[in-house]
Backbone bond lengths (Angstrom), bond angles and torsions (degrees), N, CA, C in turn:
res aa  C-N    CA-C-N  psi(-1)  N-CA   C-N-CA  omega(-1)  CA-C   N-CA-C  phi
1 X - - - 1.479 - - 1.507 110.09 -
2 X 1.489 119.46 -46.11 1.094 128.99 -174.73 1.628 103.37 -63.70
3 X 1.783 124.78 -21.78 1.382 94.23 172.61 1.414 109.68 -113.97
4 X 0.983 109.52 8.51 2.087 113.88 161.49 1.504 87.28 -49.82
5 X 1.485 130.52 -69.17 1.505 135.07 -161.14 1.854 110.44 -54.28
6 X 1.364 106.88 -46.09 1.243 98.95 -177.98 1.686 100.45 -75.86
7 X 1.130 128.47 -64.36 1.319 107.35 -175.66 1.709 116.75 -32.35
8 X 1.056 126.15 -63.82 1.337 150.56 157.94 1.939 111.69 -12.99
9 X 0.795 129.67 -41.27 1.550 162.16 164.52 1.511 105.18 -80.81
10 X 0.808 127.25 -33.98 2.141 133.52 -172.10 1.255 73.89 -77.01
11 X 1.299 136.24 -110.69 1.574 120.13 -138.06 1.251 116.77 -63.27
12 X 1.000 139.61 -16.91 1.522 125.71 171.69 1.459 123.41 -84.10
13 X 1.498 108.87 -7.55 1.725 113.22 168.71 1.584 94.10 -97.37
14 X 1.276 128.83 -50.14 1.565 112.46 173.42 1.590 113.90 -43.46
15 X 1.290 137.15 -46.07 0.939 148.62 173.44 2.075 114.20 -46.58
16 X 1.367 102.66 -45.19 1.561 102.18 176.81 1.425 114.48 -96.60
17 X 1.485 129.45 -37.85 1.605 149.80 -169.16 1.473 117.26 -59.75
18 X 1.965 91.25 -44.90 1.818 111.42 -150.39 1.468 89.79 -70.53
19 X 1.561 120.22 -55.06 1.537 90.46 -170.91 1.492 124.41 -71.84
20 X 1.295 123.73 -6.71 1.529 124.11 169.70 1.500 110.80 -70.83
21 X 1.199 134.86 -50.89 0.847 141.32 177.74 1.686 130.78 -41.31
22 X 1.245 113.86 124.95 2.063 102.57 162.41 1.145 119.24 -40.17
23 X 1.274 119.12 143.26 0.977 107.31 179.52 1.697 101.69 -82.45
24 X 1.281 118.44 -32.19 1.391 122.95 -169.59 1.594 109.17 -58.51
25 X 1.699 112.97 -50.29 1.668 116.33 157.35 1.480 140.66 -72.74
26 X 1.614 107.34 4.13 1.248 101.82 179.03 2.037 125.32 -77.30
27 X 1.159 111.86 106.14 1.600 95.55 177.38 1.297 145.21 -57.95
28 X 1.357 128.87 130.19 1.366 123.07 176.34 1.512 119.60 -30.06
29 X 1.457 107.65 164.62 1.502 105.85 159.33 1.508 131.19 -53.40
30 X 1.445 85.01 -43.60 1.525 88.37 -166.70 1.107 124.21 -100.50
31 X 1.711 112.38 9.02 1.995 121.04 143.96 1.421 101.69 -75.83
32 X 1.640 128.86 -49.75 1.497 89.86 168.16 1.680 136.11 -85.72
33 X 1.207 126.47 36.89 1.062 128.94 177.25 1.300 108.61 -105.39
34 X 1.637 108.34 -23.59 1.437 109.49 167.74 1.802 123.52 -96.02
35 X 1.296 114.95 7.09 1.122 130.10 -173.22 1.543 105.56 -82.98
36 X 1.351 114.09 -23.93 1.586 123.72 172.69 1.905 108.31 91.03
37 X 1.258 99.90 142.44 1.449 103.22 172.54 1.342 136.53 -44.41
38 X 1.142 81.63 -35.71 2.106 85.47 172.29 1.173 119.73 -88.09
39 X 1.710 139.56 -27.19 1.000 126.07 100.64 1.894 142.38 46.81
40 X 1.708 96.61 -119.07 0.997 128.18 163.60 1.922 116.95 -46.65
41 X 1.721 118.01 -48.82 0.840 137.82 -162.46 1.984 97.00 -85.29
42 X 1.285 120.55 -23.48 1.093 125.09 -176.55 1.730 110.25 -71.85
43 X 1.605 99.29 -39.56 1.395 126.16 -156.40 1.621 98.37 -75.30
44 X 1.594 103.45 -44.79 1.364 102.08 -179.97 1.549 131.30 -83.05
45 X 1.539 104.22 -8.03 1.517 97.69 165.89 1.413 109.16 -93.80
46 X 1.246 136.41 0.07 1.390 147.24 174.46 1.871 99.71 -58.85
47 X 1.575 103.23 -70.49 1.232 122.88 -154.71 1.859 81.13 -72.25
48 X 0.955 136.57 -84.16 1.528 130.37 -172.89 1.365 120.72 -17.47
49 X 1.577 105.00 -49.97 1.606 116.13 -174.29 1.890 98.14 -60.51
50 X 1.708 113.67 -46.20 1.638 100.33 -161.87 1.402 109.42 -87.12
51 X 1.412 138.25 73.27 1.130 129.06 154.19 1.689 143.84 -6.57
52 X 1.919 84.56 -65.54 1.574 100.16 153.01 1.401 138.96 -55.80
53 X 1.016 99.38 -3.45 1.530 106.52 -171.22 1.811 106.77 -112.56
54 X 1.609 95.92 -22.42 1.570 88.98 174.09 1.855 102.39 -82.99
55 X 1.509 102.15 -23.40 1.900 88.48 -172.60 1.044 105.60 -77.64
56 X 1.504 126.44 -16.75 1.673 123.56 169.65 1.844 117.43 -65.44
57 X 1.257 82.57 -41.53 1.811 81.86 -178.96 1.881 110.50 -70.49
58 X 1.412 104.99 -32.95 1.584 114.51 -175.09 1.925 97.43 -75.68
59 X 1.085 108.55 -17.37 1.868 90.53 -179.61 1.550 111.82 -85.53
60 X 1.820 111.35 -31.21 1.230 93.82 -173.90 1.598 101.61 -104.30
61 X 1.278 115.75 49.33 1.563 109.32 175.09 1.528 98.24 -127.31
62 X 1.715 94.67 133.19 1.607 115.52 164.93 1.250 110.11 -16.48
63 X 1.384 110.95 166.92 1.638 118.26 141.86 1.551 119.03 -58.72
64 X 1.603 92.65 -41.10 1.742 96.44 -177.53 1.142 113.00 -69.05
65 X 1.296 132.79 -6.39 1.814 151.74 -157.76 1.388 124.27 53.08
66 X 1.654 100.11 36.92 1.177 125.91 174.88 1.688 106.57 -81.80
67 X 1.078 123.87 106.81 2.066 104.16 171.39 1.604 123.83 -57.79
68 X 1.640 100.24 142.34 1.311 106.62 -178.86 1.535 98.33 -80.01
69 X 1.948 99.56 157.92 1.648 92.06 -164.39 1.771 74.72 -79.92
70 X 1.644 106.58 -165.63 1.614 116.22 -175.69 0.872 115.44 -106.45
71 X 1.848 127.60 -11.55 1.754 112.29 -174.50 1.777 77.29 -109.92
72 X 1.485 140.86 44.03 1.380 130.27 167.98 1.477 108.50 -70.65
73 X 1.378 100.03 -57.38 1.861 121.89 175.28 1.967 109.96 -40.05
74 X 1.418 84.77 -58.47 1.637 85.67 -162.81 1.804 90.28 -69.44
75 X 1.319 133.08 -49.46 1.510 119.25 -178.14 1.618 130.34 -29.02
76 X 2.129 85.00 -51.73 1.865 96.26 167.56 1.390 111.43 -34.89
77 X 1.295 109.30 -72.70 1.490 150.64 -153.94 1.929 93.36 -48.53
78 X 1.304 104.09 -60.43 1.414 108.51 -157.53 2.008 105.83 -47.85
79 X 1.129 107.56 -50.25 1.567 103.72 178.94 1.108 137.74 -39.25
80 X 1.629 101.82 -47.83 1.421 102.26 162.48 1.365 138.57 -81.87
81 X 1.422 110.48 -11.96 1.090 135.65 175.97 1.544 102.26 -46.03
82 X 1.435 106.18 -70.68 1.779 125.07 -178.91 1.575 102.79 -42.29
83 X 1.456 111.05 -52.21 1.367 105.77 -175.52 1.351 127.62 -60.85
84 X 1.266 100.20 -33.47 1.626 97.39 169.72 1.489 117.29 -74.21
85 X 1.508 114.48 -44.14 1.725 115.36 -177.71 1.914 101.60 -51.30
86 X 1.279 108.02 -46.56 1.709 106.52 177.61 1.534 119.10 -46.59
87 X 1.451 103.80 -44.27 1.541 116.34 -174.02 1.532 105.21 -69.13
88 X 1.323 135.54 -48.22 1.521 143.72 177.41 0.963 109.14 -68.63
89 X 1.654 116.68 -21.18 1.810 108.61 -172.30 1.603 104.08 -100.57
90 X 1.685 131.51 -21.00 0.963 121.64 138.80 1.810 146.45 -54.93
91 X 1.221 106.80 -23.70 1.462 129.71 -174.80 1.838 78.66 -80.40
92 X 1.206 128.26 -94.95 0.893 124.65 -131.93 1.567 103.36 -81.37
93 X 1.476 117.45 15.55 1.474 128.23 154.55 1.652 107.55 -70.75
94 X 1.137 117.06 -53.13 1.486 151.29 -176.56 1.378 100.93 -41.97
95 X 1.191 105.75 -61.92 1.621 115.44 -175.06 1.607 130.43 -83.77
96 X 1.362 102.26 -18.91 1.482 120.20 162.71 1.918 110.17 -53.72
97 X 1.517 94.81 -58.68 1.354 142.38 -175.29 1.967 89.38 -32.07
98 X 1.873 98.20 -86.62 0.838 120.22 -175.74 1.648 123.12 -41.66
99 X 1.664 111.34 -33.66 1.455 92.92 -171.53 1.375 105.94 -130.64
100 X 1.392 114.81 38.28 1.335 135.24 158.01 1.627 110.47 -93.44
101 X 1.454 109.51 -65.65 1.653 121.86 166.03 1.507 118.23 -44.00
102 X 1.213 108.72 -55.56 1.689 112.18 -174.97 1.236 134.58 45.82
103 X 1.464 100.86 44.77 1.603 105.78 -164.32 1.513 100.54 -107.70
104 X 2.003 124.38 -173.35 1.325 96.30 166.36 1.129 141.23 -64.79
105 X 1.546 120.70 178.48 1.813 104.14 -171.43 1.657 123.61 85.84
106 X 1.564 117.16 -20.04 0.796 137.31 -159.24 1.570 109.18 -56.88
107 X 1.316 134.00 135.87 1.419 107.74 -165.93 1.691 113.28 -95.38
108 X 1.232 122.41 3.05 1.529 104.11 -163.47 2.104 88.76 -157.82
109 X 1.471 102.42 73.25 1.220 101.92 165.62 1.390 134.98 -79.52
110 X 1.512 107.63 -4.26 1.648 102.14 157.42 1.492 119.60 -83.76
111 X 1.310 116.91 -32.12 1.473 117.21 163.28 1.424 112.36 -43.29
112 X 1.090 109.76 -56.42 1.762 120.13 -177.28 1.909 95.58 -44.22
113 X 1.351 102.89 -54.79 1.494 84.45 -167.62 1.614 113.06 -82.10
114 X 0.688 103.02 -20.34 1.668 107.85 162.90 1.229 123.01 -42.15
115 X 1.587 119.46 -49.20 1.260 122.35 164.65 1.369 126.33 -90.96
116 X 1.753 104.54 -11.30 1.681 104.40 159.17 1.803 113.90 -41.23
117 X 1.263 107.51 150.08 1.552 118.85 150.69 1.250 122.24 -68.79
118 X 1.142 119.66 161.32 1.527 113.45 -164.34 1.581 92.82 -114.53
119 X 1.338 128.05 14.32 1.456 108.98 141.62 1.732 99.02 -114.55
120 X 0.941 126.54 80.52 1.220 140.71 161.13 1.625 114.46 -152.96
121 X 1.482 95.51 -30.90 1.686 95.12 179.75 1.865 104.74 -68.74
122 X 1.779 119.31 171.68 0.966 130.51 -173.55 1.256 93.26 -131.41
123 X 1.614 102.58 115.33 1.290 129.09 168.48 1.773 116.19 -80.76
124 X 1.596 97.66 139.11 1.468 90.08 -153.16 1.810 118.91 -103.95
125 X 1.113 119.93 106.82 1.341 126.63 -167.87 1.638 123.75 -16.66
126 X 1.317 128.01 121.23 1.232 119.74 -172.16 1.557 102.77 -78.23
127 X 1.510 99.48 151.69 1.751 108.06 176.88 1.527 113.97 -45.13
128 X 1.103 111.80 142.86 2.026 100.58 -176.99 1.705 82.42 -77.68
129 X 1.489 115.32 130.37 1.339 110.03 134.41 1.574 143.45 -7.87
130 X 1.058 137.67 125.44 1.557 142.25 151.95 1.436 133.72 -97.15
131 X 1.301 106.61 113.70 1.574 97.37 -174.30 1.347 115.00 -87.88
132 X 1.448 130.03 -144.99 1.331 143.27 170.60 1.739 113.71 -43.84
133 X 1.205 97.50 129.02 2.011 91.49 -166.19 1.289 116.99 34.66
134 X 1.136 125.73 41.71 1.711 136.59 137.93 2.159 85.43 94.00
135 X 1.009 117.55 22.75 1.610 100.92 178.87 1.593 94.53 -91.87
136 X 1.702 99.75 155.14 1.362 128.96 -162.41 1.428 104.12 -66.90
137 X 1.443 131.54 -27.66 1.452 124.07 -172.22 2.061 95.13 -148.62
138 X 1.522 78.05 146.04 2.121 77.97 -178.94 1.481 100.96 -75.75
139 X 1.150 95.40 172.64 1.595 129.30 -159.10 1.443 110.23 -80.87
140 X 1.190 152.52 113.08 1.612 146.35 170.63 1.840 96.08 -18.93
141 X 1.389 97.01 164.42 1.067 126.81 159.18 1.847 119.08 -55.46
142 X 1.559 130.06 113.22 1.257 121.14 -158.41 1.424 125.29 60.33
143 X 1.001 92.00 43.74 2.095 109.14 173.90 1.099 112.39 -122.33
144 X 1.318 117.86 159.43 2.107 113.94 167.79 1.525 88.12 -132.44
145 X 1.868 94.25 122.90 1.431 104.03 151.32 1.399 131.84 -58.83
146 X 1.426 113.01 135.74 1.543 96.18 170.62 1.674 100.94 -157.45
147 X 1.217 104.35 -174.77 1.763 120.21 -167.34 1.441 94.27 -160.01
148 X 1.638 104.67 129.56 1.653 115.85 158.75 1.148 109.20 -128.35
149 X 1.548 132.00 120.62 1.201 143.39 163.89 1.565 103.40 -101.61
150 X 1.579 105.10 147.89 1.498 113.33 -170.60 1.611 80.86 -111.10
151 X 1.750 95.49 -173.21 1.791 98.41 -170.88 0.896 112.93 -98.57
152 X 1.452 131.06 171.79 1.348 140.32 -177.50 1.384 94.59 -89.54
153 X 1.221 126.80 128.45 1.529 145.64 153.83 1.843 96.14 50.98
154 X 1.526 108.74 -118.73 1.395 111.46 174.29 2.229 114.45 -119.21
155 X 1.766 87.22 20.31 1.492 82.15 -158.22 1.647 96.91 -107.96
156 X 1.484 112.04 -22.10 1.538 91.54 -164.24 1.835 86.80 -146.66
157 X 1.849 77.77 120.14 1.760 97.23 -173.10 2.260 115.11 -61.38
158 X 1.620 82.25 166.69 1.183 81.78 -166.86 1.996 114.93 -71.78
159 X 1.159 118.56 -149.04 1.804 103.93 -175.54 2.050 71.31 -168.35
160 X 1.135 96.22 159.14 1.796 140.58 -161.13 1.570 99.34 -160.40
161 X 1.358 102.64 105.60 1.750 107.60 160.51 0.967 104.07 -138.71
162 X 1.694 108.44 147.42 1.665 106.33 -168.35 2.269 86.90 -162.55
163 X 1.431 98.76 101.28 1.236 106.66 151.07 1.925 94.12 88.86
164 X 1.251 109.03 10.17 1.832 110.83 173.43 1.789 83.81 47.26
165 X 1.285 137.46 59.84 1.423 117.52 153.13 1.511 111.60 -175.56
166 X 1.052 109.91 34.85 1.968 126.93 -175.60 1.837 111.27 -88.29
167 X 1.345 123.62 -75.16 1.354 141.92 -173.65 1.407 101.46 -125.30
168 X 1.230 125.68 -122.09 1.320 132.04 -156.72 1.612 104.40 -113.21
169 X 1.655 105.87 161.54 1.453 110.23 -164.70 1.502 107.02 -76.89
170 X 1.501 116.84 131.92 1.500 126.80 26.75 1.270 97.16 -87.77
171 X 1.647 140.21 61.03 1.348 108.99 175.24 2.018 123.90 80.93
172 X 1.137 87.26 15.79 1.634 76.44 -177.08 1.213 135.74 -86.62
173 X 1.238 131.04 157.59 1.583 107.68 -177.90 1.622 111.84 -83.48
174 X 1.476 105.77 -21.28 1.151 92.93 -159.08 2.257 102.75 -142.28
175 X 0.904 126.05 112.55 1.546 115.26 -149.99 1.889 98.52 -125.94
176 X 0.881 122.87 146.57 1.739 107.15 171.47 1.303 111.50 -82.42
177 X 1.839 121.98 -12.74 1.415 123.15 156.63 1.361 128.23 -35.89
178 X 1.351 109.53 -12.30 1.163 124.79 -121.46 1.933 93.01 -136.32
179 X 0.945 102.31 -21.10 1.655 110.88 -167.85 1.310 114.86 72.89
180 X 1.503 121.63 -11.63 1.556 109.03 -161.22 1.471 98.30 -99.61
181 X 1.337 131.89 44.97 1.563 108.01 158.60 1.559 88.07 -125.34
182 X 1.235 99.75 179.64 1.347 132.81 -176.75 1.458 144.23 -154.32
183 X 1.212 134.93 131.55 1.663 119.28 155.18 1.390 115.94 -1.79
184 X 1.604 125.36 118.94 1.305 115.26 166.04 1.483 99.38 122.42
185 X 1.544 108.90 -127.50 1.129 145.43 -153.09 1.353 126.50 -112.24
186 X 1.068 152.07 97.62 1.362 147.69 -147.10 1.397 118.69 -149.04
187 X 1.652 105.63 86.56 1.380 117.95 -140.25 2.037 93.42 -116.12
188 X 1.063 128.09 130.09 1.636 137.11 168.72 1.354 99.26 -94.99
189 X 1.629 141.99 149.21 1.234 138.75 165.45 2.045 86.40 -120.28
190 X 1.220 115.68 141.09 1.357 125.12 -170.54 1.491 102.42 -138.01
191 X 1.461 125.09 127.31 1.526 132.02 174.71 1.598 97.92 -53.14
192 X 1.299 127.46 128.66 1.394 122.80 140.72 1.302 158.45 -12.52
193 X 1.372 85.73 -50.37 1.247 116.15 -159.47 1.546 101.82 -100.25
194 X 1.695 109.15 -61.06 1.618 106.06 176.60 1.222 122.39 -86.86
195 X 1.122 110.17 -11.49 1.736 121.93 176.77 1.536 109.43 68.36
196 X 1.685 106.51 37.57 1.528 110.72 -164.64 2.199 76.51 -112.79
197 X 1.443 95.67 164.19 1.579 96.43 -171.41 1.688 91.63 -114.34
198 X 1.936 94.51 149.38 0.965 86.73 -173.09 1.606 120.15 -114.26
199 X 1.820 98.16 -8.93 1.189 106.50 170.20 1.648 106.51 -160.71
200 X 0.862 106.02 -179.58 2.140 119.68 -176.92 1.189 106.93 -169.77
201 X 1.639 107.97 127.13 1.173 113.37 165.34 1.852 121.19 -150.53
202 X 1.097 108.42 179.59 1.783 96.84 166.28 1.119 108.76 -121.72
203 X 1.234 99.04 168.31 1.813 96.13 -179.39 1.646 98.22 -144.20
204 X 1.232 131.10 119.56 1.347 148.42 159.61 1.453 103.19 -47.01
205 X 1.646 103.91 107.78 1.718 121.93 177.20 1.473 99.31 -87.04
206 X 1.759 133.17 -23.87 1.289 112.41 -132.54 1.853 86.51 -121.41
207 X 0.973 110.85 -50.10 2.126 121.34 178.92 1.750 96.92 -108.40
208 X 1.394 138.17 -14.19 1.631 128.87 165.74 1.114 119.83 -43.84
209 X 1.484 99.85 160.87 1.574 119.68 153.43 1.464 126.97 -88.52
210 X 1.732 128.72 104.09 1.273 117.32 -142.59 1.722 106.16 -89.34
211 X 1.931 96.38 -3.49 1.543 107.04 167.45 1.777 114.67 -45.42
212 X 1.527 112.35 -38.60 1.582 123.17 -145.59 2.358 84.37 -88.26
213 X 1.451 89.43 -6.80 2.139 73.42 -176.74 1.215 86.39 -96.77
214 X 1.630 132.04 -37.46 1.660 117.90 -179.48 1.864 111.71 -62.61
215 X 0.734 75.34 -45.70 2.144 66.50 -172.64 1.541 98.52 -68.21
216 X 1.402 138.39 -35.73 1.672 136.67 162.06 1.208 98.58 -48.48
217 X 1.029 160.25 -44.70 1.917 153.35 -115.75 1.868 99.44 -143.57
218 X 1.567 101.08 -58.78 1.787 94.87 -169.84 1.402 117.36 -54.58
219 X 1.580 130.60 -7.67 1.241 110.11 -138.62 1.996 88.38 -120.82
220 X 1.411 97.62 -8.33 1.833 100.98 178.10 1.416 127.77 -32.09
221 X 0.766 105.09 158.27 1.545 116.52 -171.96 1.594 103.08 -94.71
222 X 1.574 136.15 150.34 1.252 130.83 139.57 1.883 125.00 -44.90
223 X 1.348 94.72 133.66 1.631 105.01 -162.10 1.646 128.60 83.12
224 X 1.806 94.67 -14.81 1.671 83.61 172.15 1.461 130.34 -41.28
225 X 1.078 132.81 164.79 1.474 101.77 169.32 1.918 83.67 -143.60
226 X 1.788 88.54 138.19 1.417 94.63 -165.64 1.861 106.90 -120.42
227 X 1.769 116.57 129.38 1.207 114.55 -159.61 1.880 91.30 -91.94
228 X 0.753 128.21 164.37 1.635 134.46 164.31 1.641 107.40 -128.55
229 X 1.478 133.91 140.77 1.217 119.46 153.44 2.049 88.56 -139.11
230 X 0.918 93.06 171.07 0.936 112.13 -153.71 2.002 125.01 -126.55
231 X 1.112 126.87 120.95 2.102 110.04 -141.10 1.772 85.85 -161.95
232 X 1.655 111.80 120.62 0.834 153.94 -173.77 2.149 103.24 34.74
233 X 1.043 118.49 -62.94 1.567 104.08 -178.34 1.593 103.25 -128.29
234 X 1.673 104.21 117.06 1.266 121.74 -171.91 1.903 104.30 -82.87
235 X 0.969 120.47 -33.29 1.225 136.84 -156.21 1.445 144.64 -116.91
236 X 0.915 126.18 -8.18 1.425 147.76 -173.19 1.478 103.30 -55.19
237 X 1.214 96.52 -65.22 1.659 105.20 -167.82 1.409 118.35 -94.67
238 X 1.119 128.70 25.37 1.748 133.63 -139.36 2.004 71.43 -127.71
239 X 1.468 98.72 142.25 1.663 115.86 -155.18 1.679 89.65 -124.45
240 X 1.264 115.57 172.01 1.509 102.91 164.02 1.082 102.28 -104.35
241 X 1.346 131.57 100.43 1.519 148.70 175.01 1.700 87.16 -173.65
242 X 1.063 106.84 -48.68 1.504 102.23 174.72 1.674 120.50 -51.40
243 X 1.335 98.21 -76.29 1.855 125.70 152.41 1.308 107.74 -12.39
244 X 1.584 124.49 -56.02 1.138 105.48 -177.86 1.506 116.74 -93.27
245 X 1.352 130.42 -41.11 1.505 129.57 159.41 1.905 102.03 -5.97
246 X 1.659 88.68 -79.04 1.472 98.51 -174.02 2.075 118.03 -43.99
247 X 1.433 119.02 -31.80 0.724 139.39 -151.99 1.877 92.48 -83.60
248 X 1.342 94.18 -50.86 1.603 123.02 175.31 1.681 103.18 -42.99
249 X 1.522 106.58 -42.09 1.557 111.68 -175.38 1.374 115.08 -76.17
250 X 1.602 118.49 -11.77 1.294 106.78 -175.21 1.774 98.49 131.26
251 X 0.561 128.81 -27.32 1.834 154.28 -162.90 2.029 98.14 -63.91
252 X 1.287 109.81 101.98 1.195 104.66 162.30 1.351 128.73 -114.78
253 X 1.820 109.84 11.25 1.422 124.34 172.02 1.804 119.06 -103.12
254 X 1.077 96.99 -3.31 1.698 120.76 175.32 1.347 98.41 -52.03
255 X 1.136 151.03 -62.80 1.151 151.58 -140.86 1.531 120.51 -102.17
256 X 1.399 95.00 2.09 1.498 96.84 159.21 1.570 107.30 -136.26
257 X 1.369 119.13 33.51 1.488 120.46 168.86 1.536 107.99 -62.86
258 X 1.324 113.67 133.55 1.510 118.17 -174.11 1.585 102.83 -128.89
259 X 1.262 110.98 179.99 1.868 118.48 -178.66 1.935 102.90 -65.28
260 X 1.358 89.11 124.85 1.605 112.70 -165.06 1.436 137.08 13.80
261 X 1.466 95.63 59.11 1.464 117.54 162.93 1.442 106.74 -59.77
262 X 1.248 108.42 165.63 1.774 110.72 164.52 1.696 100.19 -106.70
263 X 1.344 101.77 135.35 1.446 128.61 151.70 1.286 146.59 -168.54
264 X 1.595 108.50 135.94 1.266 135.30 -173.23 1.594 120.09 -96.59
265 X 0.887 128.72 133.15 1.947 138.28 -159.15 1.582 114.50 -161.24
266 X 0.713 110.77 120.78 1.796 129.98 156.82 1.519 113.08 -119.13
267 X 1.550 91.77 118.81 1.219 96.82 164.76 1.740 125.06 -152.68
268 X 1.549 118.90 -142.64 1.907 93.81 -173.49 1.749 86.73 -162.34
269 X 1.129 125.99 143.79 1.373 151.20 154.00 1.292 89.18 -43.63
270 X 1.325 103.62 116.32 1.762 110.93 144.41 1.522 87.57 88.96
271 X 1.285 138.20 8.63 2.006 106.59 159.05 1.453 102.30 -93.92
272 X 1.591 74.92 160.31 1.663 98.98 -174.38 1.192 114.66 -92.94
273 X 1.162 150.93 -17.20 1.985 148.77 128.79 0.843 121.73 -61.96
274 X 1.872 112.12 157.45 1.084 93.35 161.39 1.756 133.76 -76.05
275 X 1.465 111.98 175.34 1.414 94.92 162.78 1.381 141.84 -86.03
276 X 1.323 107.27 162.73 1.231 93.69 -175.50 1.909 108.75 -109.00
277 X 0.898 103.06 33.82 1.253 112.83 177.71 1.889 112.84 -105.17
278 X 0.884 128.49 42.12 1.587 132.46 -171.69 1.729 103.56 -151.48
279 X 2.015 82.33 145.46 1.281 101.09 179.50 1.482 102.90 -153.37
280 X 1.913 103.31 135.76 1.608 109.48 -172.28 1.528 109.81 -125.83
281 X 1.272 140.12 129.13 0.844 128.49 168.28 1.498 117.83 -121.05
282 X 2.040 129.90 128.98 1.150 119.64 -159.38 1.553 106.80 -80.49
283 X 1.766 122.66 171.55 1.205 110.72 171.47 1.336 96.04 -88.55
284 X 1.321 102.85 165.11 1.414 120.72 159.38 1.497 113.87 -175.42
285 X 1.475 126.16 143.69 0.948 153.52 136.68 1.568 126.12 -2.71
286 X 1.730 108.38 -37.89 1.095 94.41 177.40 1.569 103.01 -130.08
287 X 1.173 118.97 28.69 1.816 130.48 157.97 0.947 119.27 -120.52
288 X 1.805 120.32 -19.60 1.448 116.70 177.28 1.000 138.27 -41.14
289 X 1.724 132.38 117.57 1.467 115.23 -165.09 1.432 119.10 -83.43
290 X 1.586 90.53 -13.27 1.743 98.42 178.74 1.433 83.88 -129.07
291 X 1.907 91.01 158.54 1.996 117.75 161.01 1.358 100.51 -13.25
292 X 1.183 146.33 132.16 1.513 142.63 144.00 1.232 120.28 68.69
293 X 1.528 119.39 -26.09 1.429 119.01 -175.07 2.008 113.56 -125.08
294 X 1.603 107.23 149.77 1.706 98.62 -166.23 1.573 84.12 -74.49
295 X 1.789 78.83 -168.43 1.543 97.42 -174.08 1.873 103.54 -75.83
296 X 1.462 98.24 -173.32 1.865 96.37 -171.76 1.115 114.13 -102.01
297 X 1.311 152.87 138.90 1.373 147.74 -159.49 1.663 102.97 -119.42
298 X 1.736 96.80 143.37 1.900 123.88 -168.66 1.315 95.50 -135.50
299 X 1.603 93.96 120.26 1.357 118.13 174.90 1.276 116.63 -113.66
300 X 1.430 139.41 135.18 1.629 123.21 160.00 1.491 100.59 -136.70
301 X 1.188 109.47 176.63 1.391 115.54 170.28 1.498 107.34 166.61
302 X 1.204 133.76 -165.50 1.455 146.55 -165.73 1.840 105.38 -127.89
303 X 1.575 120.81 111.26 1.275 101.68 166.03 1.880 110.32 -107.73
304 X 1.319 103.88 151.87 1.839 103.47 -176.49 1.521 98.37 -70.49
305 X 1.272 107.12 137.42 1.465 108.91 162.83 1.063 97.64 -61.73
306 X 1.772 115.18 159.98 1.487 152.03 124.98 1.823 128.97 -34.18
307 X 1.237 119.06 98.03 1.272 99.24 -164.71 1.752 94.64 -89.39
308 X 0.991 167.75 88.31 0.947 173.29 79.03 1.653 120.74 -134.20
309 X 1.563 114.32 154.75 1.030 128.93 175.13 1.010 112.57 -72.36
310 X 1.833 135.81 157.28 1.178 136.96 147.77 1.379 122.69 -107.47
């Protein structure tokens, strides 16, 4: 009876044991059939009771239910391991390297300033301001900003700005964007008083009619205030009736304007000095900044309004 039971018991512990088991330590049937029931029966509440011990044996066993040896894993493992510590231990050689030296080439110049001191860093100059027609400081109280540039040689027309708010931006009175300059003479007449413009025109110094600048000029009002710039030939045709008009405005370089000098002038109907708003430069041959013609002359400054009309 007693071995009906052990047989009886053999397949159902082969059935739970065999795959936990080595295969190299597992025993036949028939060593445990001779090992005796109490035995056998000892063995199997052992192995039932340790659970843990079967999921330990089932993790490091093959598929085939062969066991993996234990330093197999870490062997894989070790190769790449090295390769990466090499790669981080060069990089961060690299970068030590880099922002210690700080020379050109350098690879990581915001890091560099990152660890700069902040009285070592160079703080970076704010834009200077621009006021009214781009001058460096605004204008007193009852002034009109303005700027006269004459032209460059015969290629690039002259510019009239007066108060950044006349014609087109910056404000000019008078622009070659614009079609309205010309050869010659390039004169704005501007109210005084409102600093609103009242006319612009050019006048051909070199093939003109120098009749069409006297009937523009004789007929001004007191306080006009009249801009001149001035673009490739100021002079040719300019009469002394002209000369003095201009002269009349304040103008004490008028009278020696010659074939395509540069000049720039502000001036006003009815003052009694001259101004001081003018600039002439002669041509010549051996100052010219361009072929045949001087360099171009930039004027700005502040004039006081007029408090009444005349």
């Amino acid at each position: 009876m007693a071995g009906w039971r052990l047989r009886a018991v053999l397949p159902l512990w082969a059935a739970i044991a065999g795959p936990l088991a080595p295969r190299s330590g597992a025993p036949s049937p028939r060593v445990a059939e001779q090992s005796g029931a109490a035995g056998l029966t000892g063995l199997l509440l052992t192995e039932l009771a340790s659970p843990h011990r079967q999921s330990a044996r089932s993790t490091n066993a093959a598929p085939d239910g062969c066991p993996t040896p234990a330093g197999e894993v870490d062997m894989r493992l070790a190769g790449p391991l090295r390769i990466v510590a090499l790669v981080i231990s060069v990089g961060l050689t690299w970068l030590v390297a880099s922002i210690l030296l700080g020379g050109p080439g350098g690879g990581f110049p915001r890091i560099q300033q990152l660890f700069a001191s902040p009285e070592n860093s160079v703080t970076a100059e704010p834009r200077a301001r621009k006021y009214k027609c781009g001058l460096p400081q605004p204008c007193p109280e009852e002034h009109l900003a303005f700027r006269v540039v004459s032209g460059a040689a015969n290629v690039i027309g002259p510019k009239i700005c007066l108060e950044d708010r006349m014609l087109c931006p910056p404000a000019r009175l008078m622009s070659s964007v614009k079609d309205n300059v010309g050869r010659g003479l390039n004169i704005a007449l501007v109210n005084g008083v409102s600093g609103e413009l009242i006319e612009a025109r050019a006048f051909d110094m070199w093939a003109g009619d120098v009749n069409d600048l006297l009937k523009f000029i004789r007929p001004l009002h007191e306080g006009t205030l009249v801009f001149v710039a001035s673009y490739d030939d100021p002079a040719t045709k300019m009469n002394e009736e002209t000369r003095k008009l201009f002269s009349d405005l304040g103008s004490k370089n008028v009278k020696d304007l010659a074939f395509r000098d540069s000049w720039v002038f502000v001036g006003a109907k009815g003052v009694q000095n001259k101004s001081p708003f003018e600039q002439h430069v002669k041509n010549s041959k051996h100052t010219n900044k361009y072929e045949g013609w001087p360099e171009a002359l930039e004027m700005e400054g502040c004039i006081p309004r007029r408090t009444t009309a005349s």
